[in-house]
C-alpha positions in Angstrom: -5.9 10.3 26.5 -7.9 8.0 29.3 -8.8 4.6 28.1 -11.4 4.4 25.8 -13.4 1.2 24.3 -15.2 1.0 21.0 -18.2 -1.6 20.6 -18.7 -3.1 17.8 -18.1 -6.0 15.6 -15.0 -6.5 15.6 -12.4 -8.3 12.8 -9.2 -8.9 12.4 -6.6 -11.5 12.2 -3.5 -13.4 13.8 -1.9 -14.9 10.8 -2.4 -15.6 6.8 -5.8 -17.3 6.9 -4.2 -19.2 3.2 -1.8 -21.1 5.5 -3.6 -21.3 9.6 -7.0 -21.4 7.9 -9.8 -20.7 10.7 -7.3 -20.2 13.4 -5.9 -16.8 11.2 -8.6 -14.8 12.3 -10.8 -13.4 15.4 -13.9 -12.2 15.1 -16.6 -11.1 18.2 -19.8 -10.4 17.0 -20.6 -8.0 20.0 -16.9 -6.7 20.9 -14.7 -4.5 22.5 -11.7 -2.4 21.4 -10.0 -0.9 24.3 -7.6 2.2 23.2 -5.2 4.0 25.4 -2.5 6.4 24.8 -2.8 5.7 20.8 -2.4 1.9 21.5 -4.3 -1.3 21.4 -4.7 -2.5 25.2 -7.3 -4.9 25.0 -9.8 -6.8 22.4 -12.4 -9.4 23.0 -16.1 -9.8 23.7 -18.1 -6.8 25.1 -19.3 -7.0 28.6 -21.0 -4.8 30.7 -18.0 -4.0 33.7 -16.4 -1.3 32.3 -15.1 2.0 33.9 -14.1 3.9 30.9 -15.7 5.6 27.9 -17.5 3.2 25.6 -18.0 4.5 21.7 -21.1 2.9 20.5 -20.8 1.2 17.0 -23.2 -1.3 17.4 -24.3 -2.5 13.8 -21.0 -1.7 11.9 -18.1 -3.3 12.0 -14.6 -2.5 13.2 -11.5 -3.9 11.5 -7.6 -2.6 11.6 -6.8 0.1 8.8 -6.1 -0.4 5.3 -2.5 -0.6 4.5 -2.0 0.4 0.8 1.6 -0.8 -0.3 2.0 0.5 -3.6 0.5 4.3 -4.4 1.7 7.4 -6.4 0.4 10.4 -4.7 1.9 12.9 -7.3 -0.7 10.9 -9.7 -4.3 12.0 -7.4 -5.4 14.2 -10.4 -5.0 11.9 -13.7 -6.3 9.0 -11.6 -8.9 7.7 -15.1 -6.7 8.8 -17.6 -8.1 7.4 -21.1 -6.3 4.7 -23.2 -2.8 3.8 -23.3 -0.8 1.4 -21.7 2.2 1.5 -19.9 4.7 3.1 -21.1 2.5 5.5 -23.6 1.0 6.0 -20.8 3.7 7.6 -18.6 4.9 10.0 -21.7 1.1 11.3 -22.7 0.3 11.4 -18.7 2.1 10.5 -15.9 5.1 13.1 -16.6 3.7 16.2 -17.7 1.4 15.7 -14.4 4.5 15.4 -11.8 6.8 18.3 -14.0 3.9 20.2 -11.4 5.5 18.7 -8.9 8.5 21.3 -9.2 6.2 23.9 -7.0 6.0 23.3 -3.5 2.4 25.0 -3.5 1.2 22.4 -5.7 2.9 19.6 -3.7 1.3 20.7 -0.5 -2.3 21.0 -2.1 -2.3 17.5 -3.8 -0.5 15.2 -0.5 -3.8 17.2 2.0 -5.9 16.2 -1.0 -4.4 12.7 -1.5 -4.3 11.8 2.5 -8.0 12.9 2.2 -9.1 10.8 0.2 -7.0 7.7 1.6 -8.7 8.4 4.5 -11.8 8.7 3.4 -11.4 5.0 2.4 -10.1 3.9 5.3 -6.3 3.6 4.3 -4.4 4.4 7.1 -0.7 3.2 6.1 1.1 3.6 2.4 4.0 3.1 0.7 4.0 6.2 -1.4 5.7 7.5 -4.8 6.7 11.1 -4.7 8.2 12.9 -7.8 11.6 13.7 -8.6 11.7 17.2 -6.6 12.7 16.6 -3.5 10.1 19.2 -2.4 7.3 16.9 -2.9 8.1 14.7 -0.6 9.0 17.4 2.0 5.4 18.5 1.5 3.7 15.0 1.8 6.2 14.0 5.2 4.4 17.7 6.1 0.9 16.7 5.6 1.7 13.2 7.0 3.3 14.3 10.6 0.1 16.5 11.1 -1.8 14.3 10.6 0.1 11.8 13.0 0.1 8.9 10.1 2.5 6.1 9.8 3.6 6.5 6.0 6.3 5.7 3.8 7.5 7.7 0.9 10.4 9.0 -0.8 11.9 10.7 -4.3 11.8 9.4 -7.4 15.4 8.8 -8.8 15.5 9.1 -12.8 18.5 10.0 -14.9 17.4 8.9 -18.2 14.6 8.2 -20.9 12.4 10.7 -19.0 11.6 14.2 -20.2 14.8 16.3 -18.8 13.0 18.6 -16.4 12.1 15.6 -14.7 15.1 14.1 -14.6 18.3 14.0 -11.7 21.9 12.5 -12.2 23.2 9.9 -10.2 25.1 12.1 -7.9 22.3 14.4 -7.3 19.5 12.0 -6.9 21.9 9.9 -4.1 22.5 13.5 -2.6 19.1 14.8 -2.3 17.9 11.3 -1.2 20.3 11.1 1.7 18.9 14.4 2.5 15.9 13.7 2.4 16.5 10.4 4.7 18.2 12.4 7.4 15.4 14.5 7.6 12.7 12.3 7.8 13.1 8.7 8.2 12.1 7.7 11.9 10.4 11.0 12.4 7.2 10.5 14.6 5.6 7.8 12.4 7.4 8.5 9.1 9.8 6.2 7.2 11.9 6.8 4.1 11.9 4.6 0.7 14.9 4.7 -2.0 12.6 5.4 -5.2 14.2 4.6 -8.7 11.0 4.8 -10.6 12.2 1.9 -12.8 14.8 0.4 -14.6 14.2 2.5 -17.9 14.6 5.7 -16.3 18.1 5.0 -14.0 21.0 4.3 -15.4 23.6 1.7 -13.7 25.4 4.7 -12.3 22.2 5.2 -10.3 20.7 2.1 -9.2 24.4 1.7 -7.8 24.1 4.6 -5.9 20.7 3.7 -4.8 22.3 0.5 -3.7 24.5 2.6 -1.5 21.7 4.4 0.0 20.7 1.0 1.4 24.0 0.2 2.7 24.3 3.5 4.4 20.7 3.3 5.6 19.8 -0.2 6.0 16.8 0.3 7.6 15.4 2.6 4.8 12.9 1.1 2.1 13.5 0.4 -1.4 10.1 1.4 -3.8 10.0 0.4 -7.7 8.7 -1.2 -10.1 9.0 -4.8 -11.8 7.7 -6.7 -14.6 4.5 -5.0 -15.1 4.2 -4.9 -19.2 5.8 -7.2 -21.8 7.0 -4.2 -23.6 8.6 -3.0 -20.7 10.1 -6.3 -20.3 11.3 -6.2 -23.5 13.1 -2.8 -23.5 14.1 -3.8 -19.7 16.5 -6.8 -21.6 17.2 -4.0 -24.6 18.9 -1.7 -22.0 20.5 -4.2 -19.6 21.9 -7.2 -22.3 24.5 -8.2 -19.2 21.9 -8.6 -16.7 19.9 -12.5 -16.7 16.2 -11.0 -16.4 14.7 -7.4 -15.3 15.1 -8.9 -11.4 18.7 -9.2 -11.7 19.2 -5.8 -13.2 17.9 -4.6 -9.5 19.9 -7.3 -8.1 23.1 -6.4 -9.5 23.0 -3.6 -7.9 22.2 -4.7 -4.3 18.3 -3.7 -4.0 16.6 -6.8 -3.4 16.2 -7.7 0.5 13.7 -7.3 3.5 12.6 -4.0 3.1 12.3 -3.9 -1.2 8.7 -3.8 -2.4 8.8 -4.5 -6.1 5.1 -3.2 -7.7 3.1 -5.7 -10.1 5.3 -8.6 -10.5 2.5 -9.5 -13.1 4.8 -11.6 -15.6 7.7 -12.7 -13.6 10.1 -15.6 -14.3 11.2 -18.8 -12.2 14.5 -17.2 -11.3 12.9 -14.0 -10.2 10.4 -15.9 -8.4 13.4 -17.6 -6.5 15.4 -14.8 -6.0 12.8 -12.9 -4.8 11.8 -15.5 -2.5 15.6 -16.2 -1.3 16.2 -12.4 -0.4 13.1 -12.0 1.4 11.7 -9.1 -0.7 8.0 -8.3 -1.5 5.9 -7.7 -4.0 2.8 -5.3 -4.5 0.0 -7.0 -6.2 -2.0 -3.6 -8.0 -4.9 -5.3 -9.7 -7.2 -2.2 -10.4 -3.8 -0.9 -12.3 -3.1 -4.2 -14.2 -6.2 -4.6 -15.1 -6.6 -0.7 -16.3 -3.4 -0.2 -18.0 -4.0 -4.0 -19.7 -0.7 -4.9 -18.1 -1.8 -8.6 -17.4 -3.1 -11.1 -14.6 -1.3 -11.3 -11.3 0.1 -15.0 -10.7 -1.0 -14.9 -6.9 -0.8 -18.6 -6.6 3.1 -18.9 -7.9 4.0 -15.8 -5.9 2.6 -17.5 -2.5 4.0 -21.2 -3.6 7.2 -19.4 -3.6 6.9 -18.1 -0.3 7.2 -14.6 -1.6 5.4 -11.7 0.7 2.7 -10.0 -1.2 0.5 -7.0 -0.4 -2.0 -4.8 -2.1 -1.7 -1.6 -3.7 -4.0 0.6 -5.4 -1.4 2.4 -7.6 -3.2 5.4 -8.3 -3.2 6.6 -10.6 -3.1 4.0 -13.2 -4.9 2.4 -10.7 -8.7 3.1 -10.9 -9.9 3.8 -7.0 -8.4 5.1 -3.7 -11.0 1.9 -2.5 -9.3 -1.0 -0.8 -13.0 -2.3 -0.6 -12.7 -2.3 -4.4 -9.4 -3.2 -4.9 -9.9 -6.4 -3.0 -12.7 -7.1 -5.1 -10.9 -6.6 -8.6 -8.1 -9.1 -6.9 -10.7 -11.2 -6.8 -11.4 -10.8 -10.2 -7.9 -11.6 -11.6 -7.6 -14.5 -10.0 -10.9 -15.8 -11.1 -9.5 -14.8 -14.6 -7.3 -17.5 -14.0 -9.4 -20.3 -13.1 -8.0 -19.7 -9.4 -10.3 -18.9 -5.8 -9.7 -16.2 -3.4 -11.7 -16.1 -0.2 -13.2 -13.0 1.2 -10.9 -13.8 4.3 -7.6 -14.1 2.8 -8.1 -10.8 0.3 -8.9 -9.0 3.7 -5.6 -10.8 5.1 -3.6 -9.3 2.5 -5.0 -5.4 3.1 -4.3 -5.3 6.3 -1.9 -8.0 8.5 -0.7 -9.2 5.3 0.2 -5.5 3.8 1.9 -4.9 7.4 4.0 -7.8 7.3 4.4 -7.1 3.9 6.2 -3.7 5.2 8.2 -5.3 8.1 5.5 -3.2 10.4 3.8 -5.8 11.7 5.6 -5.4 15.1 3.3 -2.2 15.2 0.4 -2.0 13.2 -2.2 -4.5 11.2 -4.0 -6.0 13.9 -5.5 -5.9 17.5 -2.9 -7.0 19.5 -1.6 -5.5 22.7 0.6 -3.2 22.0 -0.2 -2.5 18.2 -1.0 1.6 17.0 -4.4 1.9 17.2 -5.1 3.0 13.5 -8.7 1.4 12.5 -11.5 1.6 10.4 -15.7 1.2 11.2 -17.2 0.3 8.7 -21.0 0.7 7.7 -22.6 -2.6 6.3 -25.6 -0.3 5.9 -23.9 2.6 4.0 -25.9 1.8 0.9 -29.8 0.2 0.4 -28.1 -2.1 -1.8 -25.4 -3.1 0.7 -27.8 -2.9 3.9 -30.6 -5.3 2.0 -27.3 -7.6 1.0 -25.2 -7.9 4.3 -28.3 -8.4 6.7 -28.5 -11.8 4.5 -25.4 -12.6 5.0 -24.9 -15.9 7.1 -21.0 -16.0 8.3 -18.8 -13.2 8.6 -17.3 -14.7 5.4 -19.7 -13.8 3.3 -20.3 -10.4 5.0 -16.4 -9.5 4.1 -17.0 -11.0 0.4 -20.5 -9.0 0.0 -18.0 -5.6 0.9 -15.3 -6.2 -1.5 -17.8 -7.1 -4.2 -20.1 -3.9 -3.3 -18.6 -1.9 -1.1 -16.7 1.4 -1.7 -15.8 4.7 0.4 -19.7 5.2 1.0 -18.9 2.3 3.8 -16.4 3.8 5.6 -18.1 5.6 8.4 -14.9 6.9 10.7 -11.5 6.4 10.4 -8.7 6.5 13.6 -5.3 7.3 13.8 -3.9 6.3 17.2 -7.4 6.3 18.6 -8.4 9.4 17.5 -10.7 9.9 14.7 -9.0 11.7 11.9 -10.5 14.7 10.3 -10.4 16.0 6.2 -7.7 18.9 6.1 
């Protein structure tokens, strides 16, 4: 493709607005995104010299696509699941719905249904739970590489305390990972995440062997899930009575580090804090989920004092919308829960440069920069008469980005691109 510019507003940011305040972000009330070849080449102020194609989105606003760092696609069709929480939850719901996941026909229908509706919302990047079949993650990497999207996914590894036709051993689950990680990590714009769905569910036999999955692959992700529920917590220390906390149970087996996004983190200790911190690993704040599920409020404030990098995740389906819009606005509500702020900025920071950096793929995507995939979002401050009577009072930009996470939804997001190109439902 030729170069070709897209006028709009136009947001986005530089760096964490919680630490560089005003200097995090950019924003050109009449501006210009200039695409070639599926890359950013240029963004600033409109003007009129221009030789190239110019898409006309003049009254919406542009900013780079959601990045959604903690989801379960296999989970699309029990998203509002009635009244349990955690752990009741995953026997009366979660694992009679990905048992379906053992046909491949089922697999491919639910990942084009699931990257759908992401897109529909404007999520253009996720880190992704499959099910334990290896086949369901061959059939969302399918749906993905069509679709030309940068996603990260991989197979859930459980050996234990899970219904046995959902269950692998050790061996197997190491074996069919490994597969799986030749076959698709650093294909086009897919990458590959170890998946133990928890501690509960692996033995020590497999979260070593998972641990040798990142030595062998140390570029690959590691995807679970940490201190979400006190009762969890509790059978956590029931299960590991060696290990010092429900971090070091992960620890002892070698999968904290760069690339390990740990989901929730809603009740976590000093020492976890620390260690988390120290290793460089990341957390997924899911507060639609947390909130749902009654798992707790997420301690935003200790996480960042700790220098810890945090994104945000939907986690469908315990989580209650595919919505970053609204996800960003329930964030806001935990931490007001809490006696704590949360600017419009920073929430918008952490769903989109902040969820990139949060997945070590800020060298590529999550803002305008020169060089950066051109995956975006327009969005329509008018989508709704509520929202269009709202926004045109809106004063700053500020308050513009808090009006949409407070009101906004999927009804605002009027085109999505992949690598310039707008993306079409499958």
């Amino acid at each position: 493709m030729g170069k070709r510019g897209f006028r709009a507003a136009i947001l986005h940011f530089l760096d964490d607005p919680s630490i560089a305040g005003d200097a995090a972000w950019e924003y050109f009330a009449d501006g210009l995104l200039v695409v070639e070849a599926g890359k950013i080449v240029a963004v600033g102020e409109y003007t009129h010299t221009i030789d190239f194609e110019v898409v006309d989105y003049r009254g919406k606003l542009i900013i780079p696509g959601f990045i959604d760092t903690h989801i379960h696609y296999p989970q699309t069709d029990m998203i509002g699941a009635y009244g349990a929480q955690l752990l009741d939850w995953l026997e009366t719901y979660t694992f009679p719905e990905e048992a379906k996941f053992a046909d491949e026909h089922h697999a491919r229908d639910v990942a084009e249904r699931f990257l759908n509706e992401l897109l529909r919302n404007g999520t253009t990047t996720a880190l992704v739970f499959g099910t334990v079949h290896p086949q369901s993650v061959d059939a969302f990497f399918q749906a993905a590489q069509q679709r030309q999207l940068r996603m990260i996914a991989g197979k859930v590894l459980m050996d234990r305390n899970a219904p046995e036709n959902l269950c692998d051993t050790a061996e197997q689950g190491y074996a069919e990972s490994k597969e799986l990680i030749q076959r698709w990590h650093g294909v086009d714009r897919l990458l590959y995440a170890v998946t133990p769905r928890f501690a509960p569910t692996s033995s020590r036999a497999q979260l070593d062997k998972a641990g040798e999955l990142l030595q062998e692959f140390p570029d690959v992700y590691m995807h679970t899930h940490l201190a979400e529920n006190e009762a969890e917590i509790a059978w956590v220390a029931e299960l590991f009575p060696e290990s010092d906390n429900y971090l070091d149970v992960y620890e002892h087996s070698g999968l904290l580090g760069k690339r390990s996004v740990f989901a929730h983190g809603v009740h976590l200790c000093e020492a976890s804090c620390e260690r988390l911190a120290a290793t460089d690993s990341v957390v997924a704040h899911c507060p639609t989920s947390n909130l749902f599920l009654g798992s707790g409020l997420f301690p935003l404030r200790k996480i960042q004092q700790h220098g810890i990098r945090v994104g945000l995740g939907t986690d469908v389906g315990a989580g209650t919308s595919f919505s970053m819009l609204q996800t960003m606005g329930e964030a806001y509500k935990v931490q007001q829960l809490q006696g704590q702020s949360l600017a419009a900025l920073e929430t918008l920071y952490l769903a989109t440069l902040g969820g990139a950096k949060a997945l070590s793929l800020d060298h590529c995507i999550g803002n305008f920069t020169d060089g950066k995939e051109a995956d975006f979002v327009v969005l329509d401050l008018a989508a709704t008469p509520l929202l269009a009577s709202r926004t045109a009072r809106c004063r700053s930009i500020q308050e513009t980005i808090f009006v949409l996470n407070t009101l906004a939804d999927d009804r605002a997001v009027a085109a999505t691109y992949i690598l310039g190109e707008q993306a079409q439902s499958h």
